[in-house]
N, C-alpha and C positions, 0 to 999 in steps of 0.2 A: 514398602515393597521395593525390592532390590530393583535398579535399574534394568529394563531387557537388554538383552545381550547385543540384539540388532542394532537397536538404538547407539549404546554400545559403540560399537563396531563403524556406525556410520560416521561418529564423531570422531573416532579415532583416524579415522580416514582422511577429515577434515583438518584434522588436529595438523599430521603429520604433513597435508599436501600447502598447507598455510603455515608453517614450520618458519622458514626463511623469513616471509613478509613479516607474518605478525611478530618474531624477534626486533624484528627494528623498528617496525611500530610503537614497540612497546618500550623499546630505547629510548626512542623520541620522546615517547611521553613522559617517563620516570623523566629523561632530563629536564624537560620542562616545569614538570610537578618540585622538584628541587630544587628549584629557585623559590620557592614559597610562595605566599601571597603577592597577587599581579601588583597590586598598586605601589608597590615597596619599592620596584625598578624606576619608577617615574619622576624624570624630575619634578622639581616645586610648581613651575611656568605649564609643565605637561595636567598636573594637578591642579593646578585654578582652574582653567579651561573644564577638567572634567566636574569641577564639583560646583562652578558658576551660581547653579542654578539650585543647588541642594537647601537653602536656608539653611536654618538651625544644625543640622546633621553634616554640614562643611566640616566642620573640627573632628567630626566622629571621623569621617574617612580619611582624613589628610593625618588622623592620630594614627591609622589603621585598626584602630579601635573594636570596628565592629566589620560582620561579614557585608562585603556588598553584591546583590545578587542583580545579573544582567539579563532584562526581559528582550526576547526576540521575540516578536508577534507578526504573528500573517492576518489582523485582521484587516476585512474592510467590510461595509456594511451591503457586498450582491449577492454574496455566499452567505446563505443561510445558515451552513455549519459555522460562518467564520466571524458573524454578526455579534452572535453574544462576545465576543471580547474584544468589545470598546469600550466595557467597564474592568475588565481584569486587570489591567496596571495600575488603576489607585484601590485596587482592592489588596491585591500583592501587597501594592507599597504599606498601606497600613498593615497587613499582617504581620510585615517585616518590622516594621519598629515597633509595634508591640514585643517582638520575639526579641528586639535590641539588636535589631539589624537595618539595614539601609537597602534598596531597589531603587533600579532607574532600567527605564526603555532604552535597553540597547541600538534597538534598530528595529525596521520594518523589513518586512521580506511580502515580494506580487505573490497572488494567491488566486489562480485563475480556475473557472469551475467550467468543467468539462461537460458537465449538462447543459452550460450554454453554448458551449462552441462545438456540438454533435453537428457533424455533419457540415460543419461550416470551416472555411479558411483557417479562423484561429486556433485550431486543434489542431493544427497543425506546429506550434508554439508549445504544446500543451507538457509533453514528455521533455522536450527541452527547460523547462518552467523548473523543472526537477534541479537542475544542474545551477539557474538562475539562482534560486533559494538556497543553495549550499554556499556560491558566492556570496550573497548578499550576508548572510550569515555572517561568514568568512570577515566581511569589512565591519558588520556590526560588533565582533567580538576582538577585533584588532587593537581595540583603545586599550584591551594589556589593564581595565581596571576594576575586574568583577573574582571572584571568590567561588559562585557558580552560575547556572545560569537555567532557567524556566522559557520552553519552547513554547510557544500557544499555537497550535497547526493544526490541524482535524486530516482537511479530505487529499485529492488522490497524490499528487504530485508531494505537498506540502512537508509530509511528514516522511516521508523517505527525503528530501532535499534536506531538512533540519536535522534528520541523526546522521545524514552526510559529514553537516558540518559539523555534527556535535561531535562527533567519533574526529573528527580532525585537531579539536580542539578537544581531546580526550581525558588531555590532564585535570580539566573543570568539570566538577559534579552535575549533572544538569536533570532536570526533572521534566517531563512532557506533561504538559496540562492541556487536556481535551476539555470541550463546552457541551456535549451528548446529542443525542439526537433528538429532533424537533419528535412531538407525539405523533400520533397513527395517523392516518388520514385514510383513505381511499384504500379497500384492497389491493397489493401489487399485482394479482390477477387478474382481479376487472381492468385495473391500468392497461395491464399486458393483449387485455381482449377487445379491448378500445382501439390500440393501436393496431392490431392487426385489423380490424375492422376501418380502420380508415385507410390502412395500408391495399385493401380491397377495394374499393373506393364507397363503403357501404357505409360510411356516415360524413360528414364535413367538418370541415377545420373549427368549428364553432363548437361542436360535440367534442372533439379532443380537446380542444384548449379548457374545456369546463373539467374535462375530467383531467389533465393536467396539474392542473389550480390547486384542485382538490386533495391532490398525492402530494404537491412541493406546494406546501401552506403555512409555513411558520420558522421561528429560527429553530436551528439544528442541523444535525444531520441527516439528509435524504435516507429514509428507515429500511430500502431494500438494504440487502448484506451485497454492499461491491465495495468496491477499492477503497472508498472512504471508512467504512467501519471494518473491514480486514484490517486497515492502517490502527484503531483503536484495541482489537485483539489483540493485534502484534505488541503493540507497547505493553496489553501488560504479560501474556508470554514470555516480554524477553526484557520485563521488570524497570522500566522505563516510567510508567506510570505508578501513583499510588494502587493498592491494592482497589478495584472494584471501582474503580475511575469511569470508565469507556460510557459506559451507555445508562449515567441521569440525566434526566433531563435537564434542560436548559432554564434558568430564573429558577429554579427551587430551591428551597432552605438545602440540603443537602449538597446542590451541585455548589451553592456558594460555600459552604464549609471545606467542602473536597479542595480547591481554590485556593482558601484561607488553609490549609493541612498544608499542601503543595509549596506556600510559600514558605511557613516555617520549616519545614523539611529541608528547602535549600538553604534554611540558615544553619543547619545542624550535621552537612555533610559535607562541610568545606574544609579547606586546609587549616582550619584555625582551631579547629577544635579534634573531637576524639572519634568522629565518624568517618572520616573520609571517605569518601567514596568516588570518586573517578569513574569517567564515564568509560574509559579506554576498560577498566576494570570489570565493568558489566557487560560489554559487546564483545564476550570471547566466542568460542566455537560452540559451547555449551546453550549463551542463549539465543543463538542462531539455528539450532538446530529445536529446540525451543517453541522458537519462531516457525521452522515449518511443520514441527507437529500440531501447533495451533490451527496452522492457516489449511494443512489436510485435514483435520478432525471436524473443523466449522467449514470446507467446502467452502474456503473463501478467494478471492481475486486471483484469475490469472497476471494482471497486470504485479502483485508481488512476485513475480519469478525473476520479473526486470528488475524491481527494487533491490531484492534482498539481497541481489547479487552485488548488486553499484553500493549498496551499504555496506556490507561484511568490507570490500573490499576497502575501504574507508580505513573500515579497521582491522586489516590484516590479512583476512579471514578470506578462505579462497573457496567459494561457493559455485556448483558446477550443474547448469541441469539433470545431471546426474542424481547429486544431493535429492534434489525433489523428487523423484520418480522412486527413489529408494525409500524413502522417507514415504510416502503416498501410498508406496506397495503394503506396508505393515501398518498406520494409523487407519484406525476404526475408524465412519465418517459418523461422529455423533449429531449433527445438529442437521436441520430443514427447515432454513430460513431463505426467502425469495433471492433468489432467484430458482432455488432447488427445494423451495417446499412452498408453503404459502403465507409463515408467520414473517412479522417487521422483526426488527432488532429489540422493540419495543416487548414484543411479543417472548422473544429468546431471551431476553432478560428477565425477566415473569419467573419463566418458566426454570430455572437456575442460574442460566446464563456463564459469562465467565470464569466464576468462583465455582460453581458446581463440575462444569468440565475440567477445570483446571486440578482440583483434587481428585476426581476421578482418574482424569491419566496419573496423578501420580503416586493414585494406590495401585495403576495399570502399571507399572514403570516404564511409563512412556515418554515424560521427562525426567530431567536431570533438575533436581530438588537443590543439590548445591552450590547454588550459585548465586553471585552478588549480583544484588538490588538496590534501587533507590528506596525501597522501605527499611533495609538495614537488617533484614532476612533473608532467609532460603527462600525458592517461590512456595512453599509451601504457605508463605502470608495471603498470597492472591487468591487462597483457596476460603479467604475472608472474606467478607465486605461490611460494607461500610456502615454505620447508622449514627443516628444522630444523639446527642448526650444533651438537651438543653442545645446551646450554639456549638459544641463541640463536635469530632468525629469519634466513635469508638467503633474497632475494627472485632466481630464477632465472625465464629463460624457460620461459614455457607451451608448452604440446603445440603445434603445427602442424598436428594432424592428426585429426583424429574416432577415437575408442579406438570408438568404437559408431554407422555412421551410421544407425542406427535411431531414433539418438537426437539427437543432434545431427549435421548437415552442414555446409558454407560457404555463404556467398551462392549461388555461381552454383549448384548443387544443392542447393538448400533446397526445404524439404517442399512451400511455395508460398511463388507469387511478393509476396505481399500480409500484412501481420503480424495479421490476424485482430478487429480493430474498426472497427466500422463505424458512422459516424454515420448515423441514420436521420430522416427529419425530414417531415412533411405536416400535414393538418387535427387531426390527434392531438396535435401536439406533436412535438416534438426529445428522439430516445432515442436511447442508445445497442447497440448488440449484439454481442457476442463470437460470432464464429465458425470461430475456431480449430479447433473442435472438432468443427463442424456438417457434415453431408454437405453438397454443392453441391445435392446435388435438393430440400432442407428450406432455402434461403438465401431462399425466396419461398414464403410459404403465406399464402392466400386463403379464406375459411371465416368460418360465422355466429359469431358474441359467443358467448361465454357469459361473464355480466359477478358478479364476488362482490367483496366486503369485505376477508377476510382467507382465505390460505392455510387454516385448518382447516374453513373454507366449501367450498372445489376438494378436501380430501379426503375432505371425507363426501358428497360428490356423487359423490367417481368412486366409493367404496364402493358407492353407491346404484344404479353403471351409466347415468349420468347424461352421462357423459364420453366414451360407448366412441363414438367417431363425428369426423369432422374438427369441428375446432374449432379457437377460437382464445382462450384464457381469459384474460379481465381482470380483474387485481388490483388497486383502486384504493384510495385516502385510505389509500397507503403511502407518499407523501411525508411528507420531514421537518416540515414544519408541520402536519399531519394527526396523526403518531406517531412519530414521528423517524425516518423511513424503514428500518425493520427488513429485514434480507434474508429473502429466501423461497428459503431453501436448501431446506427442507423437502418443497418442491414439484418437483425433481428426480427422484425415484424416481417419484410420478406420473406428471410427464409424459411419464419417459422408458418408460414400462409401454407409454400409449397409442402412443408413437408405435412401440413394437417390436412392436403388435399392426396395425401397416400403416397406421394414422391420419395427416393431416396435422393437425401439432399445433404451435401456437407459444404465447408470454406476453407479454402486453403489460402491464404495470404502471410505476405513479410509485416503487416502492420498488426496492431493490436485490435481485438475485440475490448468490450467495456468488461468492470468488474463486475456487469449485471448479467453475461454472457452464459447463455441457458442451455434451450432443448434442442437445439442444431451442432449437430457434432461442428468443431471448428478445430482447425490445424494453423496453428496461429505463430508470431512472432518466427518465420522460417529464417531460417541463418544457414550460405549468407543469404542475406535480399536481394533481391533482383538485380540494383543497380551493382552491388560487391558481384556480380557475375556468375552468380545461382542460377542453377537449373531450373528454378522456376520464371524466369525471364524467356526459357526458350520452349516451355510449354505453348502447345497452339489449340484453338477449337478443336475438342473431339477425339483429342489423344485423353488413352482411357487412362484416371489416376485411384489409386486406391488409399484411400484414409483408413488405416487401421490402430485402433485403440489398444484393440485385444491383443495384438500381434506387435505395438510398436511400431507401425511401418509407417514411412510416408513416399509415394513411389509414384512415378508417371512409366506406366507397365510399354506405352507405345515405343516400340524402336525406332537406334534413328534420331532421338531424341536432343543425345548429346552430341552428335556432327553439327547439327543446326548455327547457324552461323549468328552468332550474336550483335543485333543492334537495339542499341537503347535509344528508347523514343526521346523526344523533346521536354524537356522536363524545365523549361525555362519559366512555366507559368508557376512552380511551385514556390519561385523565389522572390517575390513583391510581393504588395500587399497587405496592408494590417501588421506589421511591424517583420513579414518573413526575411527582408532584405538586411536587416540586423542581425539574422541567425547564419547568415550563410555560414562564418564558422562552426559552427555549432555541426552545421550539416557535413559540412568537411570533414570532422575530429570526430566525428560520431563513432561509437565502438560498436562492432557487431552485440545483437538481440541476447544470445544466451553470454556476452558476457557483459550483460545490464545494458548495454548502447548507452554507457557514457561518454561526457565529454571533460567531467572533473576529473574519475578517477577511472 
């Protein structure tokens, strides 16, 4: 199927407004990549040091003999996603010399899980964590003596932080290797009705924490579809991963094979031999844009609209809320997994999963097929997956057909005709809103302020009955330069109480929602933020604001509005604490929301 014309057209748009950067980008990198193999620059003295520890395969590297591939890993054993790869580097490492190649652990990189720090001080760290991982990165790949390199990252922050750095170091082949997600547990909808129910006060802390337990039970990945498995689509999207990678699970014959593939793959795409492949080479405009036909077709993470921005820009690629909204208007939304249906990721894999969408769109021509990958093909490979041969991988076509169309369907019978983000933009600022999830009658509500600080302000208000009524709640000085823009996951089970009690209820805040952000319209990430001296700082109780989906709009209709004479509150608590007093730069140098709120790039 010929590419669509839109599609088309959006890229070109991209192509030509990223023109400048990615030119020298891509400068850089050819210079780089022509000096050959890293280890060749290093003195003898530079070269002991690195190979001290190698035994027998000292001679292989110091000969330059064979490829050497450098492992970055974020694991630690809190993160459930992040658990299983404490065995991945002597697995690598043996794959490698079997293949007649050499691995060594580059470096470690923090990997903080946002399901612990809900609602708590350290989410506050958490979007900043993003930027930490691209440096750390950054020193682990310094040593100037790897050929390519194997990312091991799964959830939210981690994997946008490592193609950060990978795209900086773009000259190196690099391959992202996911660990899958843990199995099913618990409905995400009982989970969701649990909490509301406690959020009521109709059951006690004993009743959630069982049903908690229940849903995050094992290693993996947390099985709703948020930031964390968006992050696994994306890779293979935008061909990053082996083909059909993302979502097996964890300890099975297959995820370890996939593992063992991954490692010899990076012995085979290095400068030494006849594949090369550069990563600078696979992050063009083509699979970025890719990247958000995935992420509008699966209804996945608000929190990529920050990412994929602070990552193109890495590597060249000048991505603009705009992009998404155009992009959004035209992809079908194919899948209904939790938070906007009721299946795990467990479930959407079953059922075709990423090999099945992925050739669908591209008999839609909804992406762009020609483009390089770490399998050494078009994406048309992804439209493969994986199966087992004995201990081996052999890559067969994917299903043709929906195993569940409850769960996933094709373009022309897709759940709707539109992928579920919408850029919303007026007197308030430019936010974004997932609506994937949203009834159409809630994609416009209109209703007085009720304006607070922080999320456990909006929860002791509705305790109070403060909230039972149409409203419209503002959470502000949640931008990154405020507090590094924490999500207000927390505020979910609230709001979803009022509006099941017949209320029209939306959120308008500069901080983020989670990638698990559902059936309450939300006007999210507003730029600028409050403290950048956005109009939504000078929103008061009761001035009427309108969230509009359908229309785009985001507006406080009361006049008047803008005279209000601007002061910002005390915000000195946001900066101690649990390692905040470390970040204060970070807070400084923050970039406004739609264009990623970095602070690397």
């Amino acid at each position: 199927m010929p590419l669509d014309t839109r599609i088309e057209e959006i890229t070109d748009r991209i192509r030509e407004r990223s023109r400048p950067t990615r030119e020298t980008y891509l400068a850089r990198m050819r210079d780089q990549a022509q000096k050959g193999p890293r280890r060749a620059h290093l003195d003898c003295g530079n070269q002991a040091h690195a190979y001290a520890a190698m035994g027998d395969q000292k001679d292989d590297l110091a000969e330059d003999r064979v490829p050497n591939i450098g492992i970055v890993t974020a694991y630690n054993d809190m993160l459930s996603a992040h658990q299983p790869f404490k065995d991945y580097p002597d697995r690598i490492k043996a794959a490698a010399r079997a293949a007649g190649a050499t691995a060594q652990v580059a470096g470690g990189v923090p990997a903080m899980c946002d399901g612990v720090t809900q609602g708590q001080q350290g989410m506050e760290l958490s979007l900043f964590s993003r930027d930490v991982i691209a440096l750390a990165t950054g020193v682990a790949l310094s040593h100037n003596t790897f050929d390519s390199a194997l990312y091991l990252g799964i959830c939210d922050k981690i994997v946008p932080g490592l193609v950060i750095a990978a795209a900086t170091f773009g000259y190196l082949p690099g391959i992202f290797v996911p660990a899958g997600p843990m199995t099913t547990g618990i409905g995400n909808e009982e989970k969701a009705r649990v909490r509301r129910e406690f959020a009521e006060g109709k059951i006690d802390r004993k009743a959630l924490m069982r049903s908690e337990m229940a849903s995050y039970h094992g290693p993996g990945t947390c099985t709703f579809y948020g930031t964390a498995n968006s992050n696994q689509m994306l890779m293979e999207f935008m061909g990053l991963h082996l083909p059909g990678a993302s979502f097996v699970n964890p300890g099975t014959p297959l995820r370890d094979a996939l593992t063992d593939a991954a490692a010899v793959r990076a012995t085979e795409i290095t400068g030494l031999g006849n594949a090369y492949t550069p990563v600078c080479d696979v992050l063009d405009e083509r699979a970025y844009v890719n990247g958000l036909v995935g992420l509008m077709a699966t209804g996945g993470s608000t929190n990529l609209v920050l990412h994929l921005i602070a990552m193109a820009r890495a590597s060249g690629v000048q991505l603009t809320c705009g992009d998404f909204d155009a992009v959004s208007d035209i992809t079908p939304l194919m899948a209904r997994v939790y938070p906007n249906g009721l299946a795990d990721v467990n479930h959407f894999h079953a059922a075709g999963g990423l090999p099945y969408m992925i050739g669908r769109l591209l008999e839609a021509g909804m992406l762009h097929e020609d483009v390089q990958t770490v399998a050494g093909q078009g994406l048309s490979a992804y439209a493969n997956e994986p199966k087992l041969d004995g201990d081996a991988i052999r890559w067969e076509a994917g299903p043709t057909e929906s195993q569940n169309d409850k769960i996933i369907r094709p373009p022309h019978d897709a759940f709707d005709h539109h992928g579920g983000l919408k850029q919303v933009r007026g007197n308030l600022g430019l936010g974004v809103m997932k609506i994937s999830a949203v009834k159409e009658e809630y994609h416009t509500i209109e209703a007085p302020a009720r304006v607070f600080r922080d999320q456990g302000a909006v929860k002791a208000a509705f305790q109070a009955g403060e909230l039972d009524r149409d409203c419209v709640v503002v959470v502000r000085y949640q931008g990154p330069r405020a507090n590094g823009m924490p999500e207000l996951h927390g505020l979910t089970p609230v709001l979803s109480v009022l509006q099941g009690r017949g209320h029209k209820v939306a959120l308008v805040t500069d901080g983020r929602m989670s990638g698990a952000s559902g059936k309450v319209p939300a006007a999210i990430h507003v730029a600028p933020e409050a403290l950048d001296g956005g109009l939504i700082a000078k929103v008061q109780d009761g001035d009427i604001v309108r969230v509009d989906a359908a229309g785009g709009r985001l507006e406080v209709l009361t006049e008047g509005v803008e005279e209000r004479a601007l002061v910002h509150p005390d915000l000195e608590a946001n900066e101690h604490g649990l390692g905040r007093e470390l970040f204060s730069i970070f807070r400084q140098s923050a970039g406004r929301a739609d264009a990623g709120a970095g602070v690397v790039v």
